[in-house]
C-alpha positions as CSV (number, residue, x, y, z in Angstrom):
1,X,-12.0,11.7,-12.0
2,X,-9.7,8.5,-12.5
3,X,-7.1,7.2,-9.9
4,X,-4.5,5.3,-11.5
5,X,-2.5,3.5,-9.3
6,X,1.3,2.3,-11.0
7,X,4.1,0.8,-8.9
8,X,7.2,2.8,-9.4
9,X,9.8,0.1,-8.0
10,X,12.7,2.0,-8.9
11,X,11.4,4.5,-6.2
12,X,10.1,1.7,-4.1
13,X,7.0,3.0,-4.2
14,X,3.1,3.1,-5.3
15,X,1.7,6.5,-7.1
16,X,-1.5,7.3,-7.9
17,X,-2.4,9.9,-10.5
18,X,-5.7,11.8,-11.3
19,X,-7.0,11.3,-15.3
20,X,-3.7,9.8,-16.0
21,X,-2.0,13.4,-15.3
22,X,2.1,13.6,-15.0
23,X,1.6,15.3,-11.3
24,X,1.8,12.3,-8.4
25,X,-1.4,13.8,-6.1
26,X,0.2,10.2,-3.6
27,X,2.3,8.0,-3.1
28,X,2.7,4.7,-0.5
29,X,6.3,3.4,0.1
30,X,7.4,0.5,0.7
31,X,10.2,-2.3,1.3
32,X,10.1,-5.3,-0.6
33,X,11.7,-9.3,-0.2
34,X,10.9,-11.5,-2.2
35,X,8.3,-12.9,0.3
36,X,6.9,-9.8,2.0
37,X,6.2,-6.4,1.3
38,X,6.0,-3.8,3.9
39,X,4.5,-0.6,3.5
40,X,6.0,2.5,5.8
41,X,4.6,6.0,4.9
42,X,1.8,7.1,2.5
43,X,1.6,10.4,1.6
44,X,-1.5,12.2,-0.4
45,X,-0.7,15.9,-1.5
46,X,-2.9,18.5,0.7
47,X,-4.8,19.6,-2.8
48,X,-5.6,15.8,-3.4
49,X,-7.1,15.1,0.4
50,X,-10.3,13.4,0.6
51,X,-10.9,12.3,-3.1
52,X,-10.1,8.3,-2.2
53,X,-6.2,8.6,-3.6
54,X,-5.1,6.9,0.1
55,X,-7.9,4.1,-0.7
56,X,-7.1,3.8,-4.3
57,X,-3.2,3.2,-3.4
58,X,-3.9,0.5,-0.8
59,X,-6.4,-1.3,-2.6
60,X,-4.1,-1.4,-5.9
61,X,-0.9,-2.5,-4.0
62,X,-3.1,-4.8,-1.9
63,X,-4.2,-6.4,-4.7
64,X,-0.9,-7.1,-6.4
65,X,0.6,-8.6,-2.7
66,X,-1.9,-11.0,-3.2
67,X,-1.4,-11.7,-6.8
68,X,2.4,-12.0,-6.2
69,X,2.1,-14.1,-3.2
70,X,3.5,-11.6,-0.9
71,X,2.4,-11.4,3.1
72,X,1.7,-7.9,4.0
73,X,3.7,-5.8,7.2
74,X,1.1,-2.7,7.3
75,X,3.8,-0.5,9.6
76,X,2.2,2.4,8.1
77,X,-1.0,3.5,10.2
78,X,-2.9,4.5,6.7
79,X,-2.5,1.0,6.0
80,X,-2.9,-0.5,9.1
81,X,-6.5,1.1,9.8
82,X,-7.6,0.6,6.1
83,X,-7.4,-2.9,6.8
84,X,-8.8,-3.3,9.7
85,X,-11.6,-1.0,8.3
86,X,-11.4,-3.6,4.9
87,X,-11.1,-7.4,7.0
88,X,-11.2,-9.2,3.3
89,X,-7.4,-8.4,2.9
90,X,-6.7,-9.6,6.7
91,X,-5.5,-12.5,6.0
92,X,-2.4,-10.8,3.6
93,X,-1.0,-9.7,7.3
94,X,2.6,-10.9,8.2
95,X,2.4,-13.6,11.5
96,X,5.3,-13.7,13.1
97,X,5.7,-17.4,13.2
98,X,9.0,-17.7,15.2
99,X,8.8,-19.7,18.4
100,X,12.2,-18.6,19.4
101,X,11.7,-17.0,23.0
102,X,14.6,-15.6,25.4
């Protein structure tokens, strides 16, 4: 069994697909500037649980943040916990950097 992993922006999301298949078994969503991307819901499909999809989509759009530069906003708690399971893609986390204070 192969996971591909394709962005879709036009959806504004990442799929994943099983042996290069036309079914989606899951899919991570996201909202993207040009300096961050944030990722809000990931969703495997029940028949498609526990065969690594969720792993296979964070890793792959992981991967591209960092190839495109982009700091990460994990709002998603897949995402969040995969990466604090996985502290090598840390350092793609969004800091809020503002020292604005009321």
């Amino acid at each position: 069994m192969t996971v591909t992993v394709v962005d879709a922006p036009e959806a504004r999301r990442y799929e994943a697909r099983l042996d290069d298949g036309p079914e989606v078994a899951g899919f991570a969503e996201y909202i993207r500037t040009a300096e961050l991307i944030a990722f809000v819901h990931t969703e495997v499909s029940p028949a498609h649980e526990g065969l690594g999809i969720g792993s296979a989509l964070v890793r792959a759009s992981l991967d591209e943040a960092r190839a495109a530069g982009l700091r990460v906003l994990a709002t998603c708690p897949f995402y969040a916990g995969w990466i604090d399971r996985h502290p090598e893609y840390a350092d793609l986390l969004y800091q809020n950097r503002s020292k604005v204070s009321d």
